[in-house]
Backbone as a chain_set.jsonl record, in Angstrom:
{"seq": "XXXXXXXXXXXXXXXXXXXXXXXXXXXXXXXXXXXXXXXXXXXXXXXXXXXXXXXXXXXXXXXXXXXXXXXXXXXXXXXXXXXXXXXXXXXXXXXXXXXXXXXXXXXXXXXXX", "coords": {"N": [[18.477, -44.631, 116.181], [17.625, -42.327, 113.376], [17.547, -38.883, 113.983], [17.127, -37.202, 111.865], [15.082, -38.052, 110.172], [12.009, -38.407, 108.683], [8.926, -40.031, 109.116], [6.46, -40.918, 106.986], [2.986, -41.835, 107.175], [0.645, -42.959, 104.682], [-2.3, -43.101, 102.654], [-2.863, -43.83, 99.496], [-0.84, -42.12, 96.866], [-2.543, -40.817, 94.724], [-4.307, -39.075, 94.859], [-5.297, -35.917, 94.754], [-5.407, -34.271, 97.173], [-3.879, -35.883, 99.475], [-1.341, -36.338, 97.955], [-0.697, -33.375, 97.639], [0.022, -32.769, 100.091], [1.676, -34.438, 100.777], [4.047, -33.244, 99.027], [3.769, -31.038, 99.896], [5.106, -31.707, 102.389], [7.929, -32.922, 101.331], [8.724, -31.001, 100.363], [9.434, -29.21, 102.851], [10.913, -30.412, 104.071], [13.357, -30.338, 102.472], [14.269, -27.687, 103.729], [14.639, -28.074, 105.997], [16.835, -29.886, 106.072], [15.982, -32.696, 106.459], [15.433, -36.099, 105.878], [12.973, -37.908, 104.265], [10.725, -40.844, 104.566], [8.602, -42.665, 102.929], [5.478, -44.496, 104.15], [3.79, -46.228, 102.269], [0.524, -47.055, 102.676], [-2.916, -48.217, 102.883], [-6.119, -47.529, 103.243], [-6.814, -47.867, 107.108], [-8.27, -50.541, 108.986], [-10.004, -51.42, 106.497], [-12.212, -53.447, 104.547], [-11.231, -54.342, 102.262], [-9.305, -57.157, 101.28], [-6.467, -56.824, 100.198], [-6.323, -53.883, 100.825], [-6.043, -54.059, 103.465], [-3.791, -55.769, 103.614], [-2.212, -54.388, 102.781], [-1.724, -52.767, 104.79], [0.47, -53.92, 106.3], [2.894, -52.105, 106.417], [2.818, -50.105, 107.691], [3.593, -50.588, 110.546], [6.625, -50.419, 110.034], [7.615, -48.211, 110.403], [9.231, -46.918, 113.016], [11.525, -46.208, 115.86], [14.3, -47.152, 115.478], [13.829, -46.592, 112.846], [13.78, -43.967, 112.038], [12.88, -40.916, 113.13], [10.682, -38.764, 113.667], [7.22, -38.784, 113.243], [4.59, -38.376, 111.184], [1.587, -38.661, 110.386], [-1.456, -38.815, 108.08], [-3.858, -38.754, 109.037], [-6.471, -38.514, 107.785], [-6.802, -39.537, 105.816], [-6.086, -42.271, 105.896], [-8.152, -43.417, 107.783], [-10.856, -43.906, 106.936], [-12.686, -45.94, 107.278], [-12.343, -46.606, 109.667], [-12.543, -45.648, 113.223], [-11.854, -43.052, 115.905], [-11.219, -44.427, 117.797], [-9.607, -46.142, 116.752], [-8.104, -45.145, 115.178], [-6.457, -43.547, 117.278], [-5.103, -45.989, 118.874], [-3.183, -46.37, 116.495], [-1.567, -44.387, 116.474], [0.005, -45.01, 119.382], [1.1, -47.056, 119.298], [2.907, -46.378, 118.123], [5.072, -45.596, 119.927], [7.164, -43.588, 121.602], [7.413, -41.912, 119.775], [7.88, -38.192, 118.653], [5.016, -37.163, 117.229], [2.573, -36.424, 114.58], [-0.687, -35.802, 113.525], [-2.543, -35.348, 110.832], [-5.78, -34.147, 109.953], [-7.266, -35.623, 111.938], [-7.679, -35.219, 115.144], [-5.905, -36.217, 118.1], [-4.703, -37.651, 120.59], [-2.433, -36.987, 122.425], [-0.57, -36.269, 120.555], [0.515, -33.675, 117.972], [-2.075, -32.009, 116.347], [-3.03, -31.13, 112.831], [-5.446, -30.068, 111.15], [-8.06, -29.251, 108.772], [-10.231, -26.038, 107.956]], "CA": [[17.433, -43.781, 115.625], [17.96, -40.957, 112.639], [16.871, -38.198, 114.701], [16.659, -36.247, 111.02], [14.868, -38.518, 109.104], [10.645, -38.203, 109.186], [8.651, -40.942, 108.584], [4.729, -40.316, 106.502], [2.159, -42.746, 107.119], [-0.191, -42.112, 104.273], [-2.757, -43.835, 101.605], [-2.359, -43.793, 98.064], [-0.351, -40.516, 96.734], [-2.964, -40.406, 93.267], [-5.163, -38.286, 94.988], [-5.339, -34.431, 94.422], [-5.55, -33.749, 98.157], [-2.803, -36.331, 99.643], [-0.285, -35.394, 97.052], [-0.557, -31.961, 97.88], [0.533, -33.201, 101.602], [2.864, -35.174, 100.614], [4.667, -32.473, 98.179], [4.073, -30.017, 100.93], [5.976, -32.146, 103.579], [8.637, -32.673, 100.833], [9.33, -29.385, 100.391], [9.863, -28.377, 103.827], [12.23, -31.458, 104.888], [14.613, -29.718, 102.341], [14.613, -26.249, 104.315], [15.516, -28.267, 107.491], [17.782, -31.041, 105.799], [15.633, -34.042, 107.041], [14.847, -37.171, 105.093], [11.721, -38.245, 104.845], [10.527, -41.931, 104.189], [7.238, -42.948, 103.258], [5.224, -45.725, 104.151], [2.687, -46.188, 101.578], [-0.246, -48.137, 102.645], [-3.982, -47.519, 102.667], [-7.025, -47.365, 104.619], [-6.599, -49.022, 108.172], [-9.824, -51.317, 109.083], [-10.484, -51.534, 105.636], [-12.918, -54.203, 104.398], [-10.783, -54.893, 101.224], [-8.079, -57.967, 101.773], [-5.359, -55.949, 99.21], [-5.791, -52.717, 101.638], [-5.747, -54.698, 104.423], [-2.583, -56.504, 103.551], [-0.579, -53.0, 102.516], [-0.931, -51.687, 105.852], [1.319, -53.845, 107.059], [4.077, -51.386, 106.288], [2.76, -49.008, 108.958], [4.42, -51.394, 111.272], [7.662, -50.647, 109.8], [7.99, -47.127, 111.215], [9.901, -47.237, 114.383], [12.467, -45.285, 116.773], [15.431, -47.559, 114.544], [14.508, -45.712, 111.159], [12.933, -42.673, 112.112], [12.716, -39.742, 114.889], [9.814, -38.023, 113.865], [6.354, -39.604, 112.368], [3.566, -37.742, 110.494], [0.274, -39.627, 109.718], [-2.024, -38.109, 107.262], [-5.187, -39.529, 109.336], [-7.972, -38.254, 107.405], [-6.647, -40.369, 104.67], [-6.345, -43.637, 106.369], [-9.31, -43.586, 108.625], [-11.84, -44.183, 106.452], [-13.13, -47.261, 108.134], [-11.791, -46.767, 111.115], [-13.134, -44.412, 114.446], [-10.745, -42.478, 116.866], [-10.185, -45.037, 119.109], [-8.492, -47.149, 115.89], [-6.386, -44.187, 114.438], [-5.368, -43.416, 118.379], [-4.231, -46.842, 118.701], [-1.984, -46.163, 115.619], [-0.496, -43.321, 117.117], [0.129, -45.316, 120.435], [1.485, -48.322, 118.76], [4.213, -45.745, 117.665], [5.751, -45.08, 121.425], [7.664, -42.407, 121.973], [8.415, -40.781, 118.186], [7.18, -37.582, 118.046], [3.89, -37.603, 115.903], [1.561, -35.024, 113.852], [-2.062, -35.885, 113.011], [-3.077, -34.741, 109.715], [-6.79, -34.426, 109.567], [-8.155, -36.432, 112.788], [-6.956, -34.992, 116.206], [-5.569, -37.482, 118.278], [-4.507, -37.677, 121.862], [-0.827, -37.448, 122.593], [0.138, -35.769, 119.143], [0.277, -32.382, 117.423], [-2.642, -32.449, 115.322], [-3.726, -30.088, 111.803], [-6.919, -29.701, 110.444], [-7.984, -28.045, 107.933], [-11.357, -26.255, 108.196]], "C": [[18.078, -42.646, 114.846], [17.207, -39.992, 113.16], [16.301, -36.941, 113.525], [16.248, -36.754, 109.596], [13.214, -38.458, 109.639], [9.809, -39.437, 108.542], [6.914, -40.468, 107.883], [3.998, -41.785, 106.826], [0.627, -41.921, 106.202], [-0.866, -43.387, 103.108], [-1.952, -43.362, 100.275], [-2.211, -42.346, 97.726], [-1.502, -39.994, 95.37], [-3.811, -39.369, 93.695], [-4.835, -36.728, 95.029], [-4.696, -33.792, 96.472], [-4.107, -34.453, 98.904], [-1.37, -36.264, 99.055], [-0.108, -34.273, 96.943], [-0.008, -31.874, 99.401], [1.796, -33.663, 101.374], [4.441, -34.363, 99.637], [4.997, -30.944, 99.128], [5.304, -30.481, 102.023], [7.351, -32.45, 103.07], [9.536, -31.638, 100.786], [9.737, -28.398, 101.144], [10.783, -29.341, 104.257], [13.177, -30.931, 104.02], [15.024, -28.603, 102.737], [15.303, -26.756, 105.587], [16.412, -29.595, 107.146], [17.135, -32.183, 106.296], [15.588, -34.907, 105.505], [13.753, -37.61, 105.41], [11.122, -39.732, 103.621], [8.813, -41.794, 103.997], [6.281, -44.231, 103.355], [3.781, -45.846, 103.606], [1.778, -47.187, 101.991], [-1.492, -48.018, 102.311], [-4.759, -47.487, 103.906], [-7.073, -48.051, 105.556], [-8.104, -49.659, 108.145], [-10.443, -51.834, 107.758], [-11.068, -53.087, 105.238], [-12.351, -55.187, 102.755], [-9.386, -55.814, 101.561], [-6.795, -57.122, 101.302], [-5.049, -55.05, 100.05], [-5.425, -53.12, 102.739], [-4.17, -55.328, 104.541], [-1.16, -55.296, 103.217], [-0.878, -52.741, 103.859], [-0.448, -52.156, 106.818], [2.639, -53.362, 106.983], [3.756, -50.331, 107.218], [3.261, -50.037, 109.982], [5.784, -51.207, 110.978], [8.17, -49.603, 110.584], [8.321, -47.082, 112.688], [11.152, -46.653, 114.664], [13.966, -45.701, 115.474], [15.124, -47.143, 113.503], [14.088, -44.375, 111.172], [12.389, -41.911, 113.655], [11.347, -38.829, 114.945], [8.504, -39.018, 113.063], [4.888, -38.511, 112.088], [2.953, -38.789, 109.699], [-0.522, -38.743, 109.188], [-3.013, -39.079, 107.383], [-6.243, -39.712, 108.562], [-7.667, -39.031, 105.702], [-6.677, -42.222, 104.658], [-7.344, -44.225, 107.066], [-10.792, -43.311, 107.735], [-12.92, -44.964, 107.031], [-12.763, -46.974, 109.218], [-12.226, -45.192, 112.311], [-11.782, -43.808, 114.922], [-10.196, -43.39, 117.29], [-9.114, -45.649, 117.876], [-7.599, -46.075, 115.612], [-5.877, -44.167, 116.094], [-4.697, -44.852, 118.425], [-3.058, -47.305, 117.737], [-1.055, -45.733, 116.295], [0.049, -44.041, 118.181], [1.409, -46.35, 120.417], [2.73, -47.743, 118.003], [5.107, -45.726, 118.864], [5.941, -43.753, 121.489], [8.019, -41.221, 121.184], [7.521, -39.414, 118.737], [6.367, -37.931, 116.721], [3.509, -36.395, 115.409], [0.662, -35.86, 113.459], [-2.226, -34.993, 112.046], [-4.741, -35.252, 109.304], [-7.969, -35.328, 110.077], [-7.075, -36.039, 114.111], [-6.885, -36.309, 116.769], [-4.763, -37.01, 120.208], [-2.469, -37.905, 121.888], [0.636, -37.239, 121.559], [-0.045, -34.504, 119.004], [-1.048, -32.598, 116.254], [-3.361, -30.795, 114.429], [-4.952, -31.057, 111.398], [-6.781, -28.48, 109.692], [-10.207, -27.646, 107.997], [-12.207, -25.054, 107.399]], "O": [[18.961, -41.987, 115.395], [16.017, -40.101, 112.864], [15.49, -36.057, 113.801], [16.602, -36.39, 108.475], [13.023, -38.456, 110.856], [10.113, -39.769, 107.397], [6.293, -39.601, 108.499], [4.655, -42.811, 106.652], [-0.104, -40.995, 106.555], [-0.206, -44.361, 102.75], [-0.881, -42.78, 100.101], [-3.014, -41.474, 98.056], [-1.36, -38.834, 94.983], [-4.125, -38.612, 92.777], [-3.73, -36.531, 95.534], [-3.745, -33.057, 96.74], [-3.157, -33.673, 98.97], [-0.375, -36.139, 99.769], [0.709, -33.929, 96.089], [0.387, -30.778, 99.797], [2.843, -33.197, 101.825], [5.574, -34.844, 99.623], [5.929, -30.141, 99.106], [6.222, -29.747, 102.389], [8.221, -32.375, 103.937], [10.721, -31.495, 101.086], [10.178, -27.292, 100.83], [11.621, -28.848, 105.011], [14.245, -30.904, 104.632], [16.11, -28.233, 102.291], [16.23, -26.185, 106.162], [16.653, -30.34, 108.096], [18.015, -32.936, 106.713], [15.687, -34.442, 104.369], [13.396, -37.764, 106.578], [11.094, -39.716, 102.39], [8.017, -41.108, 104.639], [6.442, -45.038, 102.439], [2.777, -45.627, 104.283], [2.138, -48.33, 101.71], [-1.525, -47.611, 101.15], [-4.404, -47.442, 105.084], [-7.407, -49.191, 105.236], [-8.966, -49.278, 107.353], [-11.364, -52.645, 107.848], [-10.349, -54.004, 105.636], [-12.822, -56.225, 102.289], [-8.431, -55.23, 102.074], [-6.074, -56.744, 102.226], [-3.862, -54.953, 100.359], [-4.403, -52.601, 103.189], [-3.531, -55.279, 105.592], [0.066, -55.298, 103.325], [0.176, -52.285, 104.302], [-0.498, -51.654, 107.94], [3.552, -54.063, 107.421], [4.709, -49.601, 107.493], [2.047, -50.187, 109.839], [6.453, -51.91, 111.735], [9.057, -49.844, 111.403], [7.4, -47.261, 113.484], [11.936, -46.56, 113.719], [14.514, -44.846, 114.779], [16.094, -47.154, 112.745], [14.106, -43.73, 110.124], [11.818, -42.24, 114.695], [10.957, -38.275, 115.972], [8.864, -39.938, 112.329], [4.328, -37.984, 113.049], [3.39, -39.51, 108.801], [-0.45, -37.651, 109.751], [-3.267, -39.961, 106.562], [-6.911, -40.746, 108.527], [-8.376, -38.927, 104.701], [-7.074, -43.06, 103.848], [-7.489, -45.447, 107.031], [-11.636, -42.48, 108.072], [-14.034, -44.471, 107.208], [-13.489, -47.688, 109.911], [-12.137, -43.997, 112.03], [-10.726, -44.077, 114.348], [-8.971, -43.503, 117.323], [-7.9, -45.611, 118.076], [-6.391, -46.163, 115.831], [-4.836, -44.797, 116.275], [-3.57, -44.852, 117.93], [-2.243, -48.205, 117.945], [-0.026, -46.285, 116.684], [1.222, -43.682, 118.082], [2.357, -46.439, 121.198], [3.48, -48.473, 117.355], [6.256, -45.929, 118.471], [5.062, -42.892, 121.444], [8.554, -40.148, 121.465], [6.435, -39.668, 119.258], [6.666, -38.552, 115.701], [4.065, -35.357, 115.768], [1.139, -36.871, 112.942], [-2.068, -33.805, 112.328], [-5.035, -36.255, 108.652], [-8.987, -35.717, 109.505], [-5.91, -36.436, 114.138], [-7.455, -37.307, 116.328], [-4.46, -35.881, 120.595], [-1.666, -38.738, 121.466], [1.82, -37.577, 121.546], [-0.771, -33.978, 119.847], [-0.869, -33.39, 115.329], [-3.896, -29.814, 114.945], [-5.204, -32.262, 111.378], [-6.11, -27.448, 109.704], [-11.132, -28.456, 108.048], [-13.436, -25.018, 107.468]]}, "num_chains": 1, "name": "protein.A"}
């Protein structure tokens, strides 16, 4: 495990609001030297085969490439309730997590309000 590498789980960066996350979380992994990967996919549950089929790269994130994991919920949970984003988070183990935008059981979670 890179204990200083961060992993994002996030939809598509075109948006105004997610690209302002994603530029934010940038910009602080160079104050603490991390790396930070991202695993672009889209909305979980989603009803479209295409979105459906990118998010199997949230499966990639795991203890072997990454020590920390930040999901940017309120971007992927479109379709999907609590219990589905918690079973994201769960389906991570042991990383440290952060919830962005859907609290979550067993994580640090922001909101914005």
């Amino acid at each position: 495990m890179n204990d200083r590498t961060i992993g994002v789980l996030t939809a598509e960066l075109s948006d105004s609001y997610q690209s302002a996350v994603w530029n934010g979380i940038l910009a602080e992994s160079l104050h603490g030297r991390e790396s930070v990967i991202c695993f672009l996919g889209s909305r979980i549950n989603s009803p479209d085969a295409q979105e459906a089929a990118a998010n199997t790269v949230y499966e990639l994130a795991s203890p072997a490439n990454i020590g920390g994991l930040i999901v940017v919920a309120s971007a992927i949970s479109t379709y999907a309730g609590r219990g589905r984003v918690q079973r994201l988070f769960d389906a991570h183990g042991s990383i440290p997590k952060v919830s962005i935008g859907v609290p979550v059981t067993g994580a640090c979670s922001l909101s914005v309000d």
